[in-house]
C-alpha positions in Angstrom: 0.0 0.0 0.0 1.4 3.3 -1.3 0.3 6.3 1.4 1.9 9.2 -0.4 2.1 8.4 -4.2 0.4 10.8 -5.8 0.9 11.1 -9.4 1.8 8.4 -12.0 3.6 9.2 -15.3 4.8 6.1 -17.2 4.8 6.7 -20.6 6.6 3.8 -21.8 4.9 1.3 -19.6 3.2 -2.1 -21.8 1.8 -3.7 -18.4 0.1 -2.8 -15.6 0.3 -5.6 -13.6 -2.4 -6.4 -11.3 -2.8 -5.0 -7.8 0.1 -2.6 -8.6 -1.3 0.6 -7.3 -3.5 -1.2 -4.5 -4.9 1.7 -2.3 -2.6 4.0 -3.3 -5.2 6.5 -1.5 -3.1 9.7 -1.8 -3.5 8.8 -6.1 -5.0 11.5 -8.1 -3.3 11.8 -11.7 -2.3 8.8 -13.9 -1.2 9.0 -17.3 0.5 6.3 -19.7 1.3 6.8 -23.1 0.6 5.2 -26.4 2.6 2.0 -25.4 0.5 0.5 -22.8 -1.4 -2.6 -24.0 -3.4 -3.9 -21.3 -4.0 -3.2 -17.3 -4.8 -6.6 -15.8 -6.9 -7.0 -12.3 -7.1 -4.8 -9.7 -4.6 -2.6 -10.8 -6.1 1.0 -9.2 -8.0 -1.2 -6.3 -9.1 1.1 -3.6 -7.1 4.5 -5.0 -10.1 6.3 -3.6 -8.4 9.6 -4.6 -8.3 9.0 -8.2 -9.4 11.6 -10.2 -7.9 11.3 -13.6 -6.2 9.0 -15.7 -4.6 9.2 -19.6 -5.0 6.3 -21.6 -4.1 5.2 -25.3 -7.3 4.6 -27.4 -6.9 0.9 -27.6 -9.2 -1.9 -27.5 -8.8 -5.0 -24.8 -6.9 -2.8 -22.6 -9.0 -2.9 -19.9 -9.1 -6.5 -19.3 -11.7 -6.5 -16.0 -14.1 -4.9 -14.5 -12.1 -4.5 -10.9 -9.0 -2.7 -12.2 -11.0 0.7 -11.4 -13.2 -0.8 -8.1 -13.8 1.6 -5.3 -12.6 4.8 -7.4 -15.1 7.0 -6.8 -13.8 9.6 -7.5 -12.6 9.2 -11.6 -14.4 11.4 -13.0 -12.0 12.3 -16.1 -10.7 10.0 -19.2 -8.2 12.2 -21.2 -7.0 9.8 -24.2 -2.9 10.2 -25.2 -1.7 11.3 -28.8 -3.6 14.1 -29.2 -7.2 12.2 -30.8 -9.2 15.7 -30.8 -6.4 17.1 -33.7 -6.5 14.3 -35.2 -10.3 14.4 -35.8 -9.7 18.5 -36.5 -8.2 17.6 -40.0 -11.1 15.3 -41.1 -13.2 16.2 -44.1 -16.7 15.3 -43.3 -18.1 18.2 -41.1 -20.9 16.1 -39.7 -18.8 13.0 -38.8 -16.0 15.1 -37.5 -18.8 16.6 -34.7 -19.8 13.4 -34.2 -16.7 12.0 -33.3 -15.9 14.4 -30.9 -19.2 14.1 -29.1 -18.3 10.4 -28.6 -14.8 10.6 -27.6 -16.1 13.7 -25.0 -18.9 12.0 -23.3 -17.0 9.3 -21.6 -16.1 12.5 -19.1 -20.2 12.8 -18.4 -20.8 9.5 -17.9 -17.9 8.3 -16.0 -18.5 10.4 -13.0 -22.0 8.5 -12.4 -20.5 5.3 -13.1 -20.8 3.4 -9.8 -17.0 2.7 -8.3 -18.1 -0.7 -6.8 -17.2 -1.9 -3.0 -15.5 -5.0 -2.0 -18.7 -6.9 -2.8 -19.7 -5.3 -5.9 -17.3 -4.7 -8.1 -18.5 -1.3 -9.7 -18.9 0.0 -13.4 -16.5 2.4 -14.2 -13.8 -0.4 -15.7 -16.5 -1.5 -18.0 -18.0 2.1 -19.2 -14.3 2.8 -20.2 -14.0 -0.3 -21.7 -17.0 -0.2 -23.7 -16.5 3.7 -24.4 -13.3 3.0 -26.5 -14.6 0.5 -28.5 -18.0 2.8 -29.0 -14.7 5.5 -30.1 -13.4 2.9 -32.3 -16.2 1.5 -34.1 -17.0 5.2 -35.4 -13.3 5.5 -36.2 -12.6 2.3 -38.3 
């Protein structure tokens, strides 16, 4: 258990192994870069303090639903490699707005998303999960 971690910046990181941040409660920033391939079980268990996290828009990262389990507090998905320019230089107008509708609401619904308890296992892993590959499927 990590009491006074607060910030994570791993850019280069493939793996997040399970359990690695276990209530790390003082936790409030995590970012990773485009690198990161998968975060297994557990990972951000009980980081109560988490408020935002950076991720690469990938799908199967998010390989359970308890990597993100009694996070209450994530409220704030930012995705790495700049997506929102990236969608700036497409053609199609109407596609373009709707594109960065999708890849904005994951930051209204993950606030509500329940964070689960030590019975329940919560929602936010799966709204995150299902989020990218909503992002994807309109991207592809």
């Amino acid at each position: 258990h990590c009491k006074s971690l607060t910030s994570i910046n791993l850019p280069s990181a493939k793996i997040i192994g399970g359990t690695v941040f276990k209530y790390c409660t003082a936790l409030t920033d995590v970012k990773f870069g485009n690198k990161l391939e998968r975060i297994e079980r557990c990972a951000f268990i009980g980081c109560r303090s988490l408020r935002r996290i950076t991720l690469p828009l990938k799908d199967n990262m998010i390989t359970r639903d308890d990597i993100f389990e009694g996070c209450g507090n994530l409220e704030h998905l930012d995705l790495v490699g700049g997506i929102h320019e990236t969608v700036a230089a497409l053609q199609l107008e109407e596609w373009k707005n709707d594109l960065n509708e999708e890849i904005d609401s994951i930051n209204q619904i993950l606030p509500n998303a329940p964070a689960g308890t030590d019975s329940y296992m919560g929602e936010k892993a799966m709204v995150i999960r299902t989020w990218i590959r909503s992002v994807l499927r309109k991207i592809i």
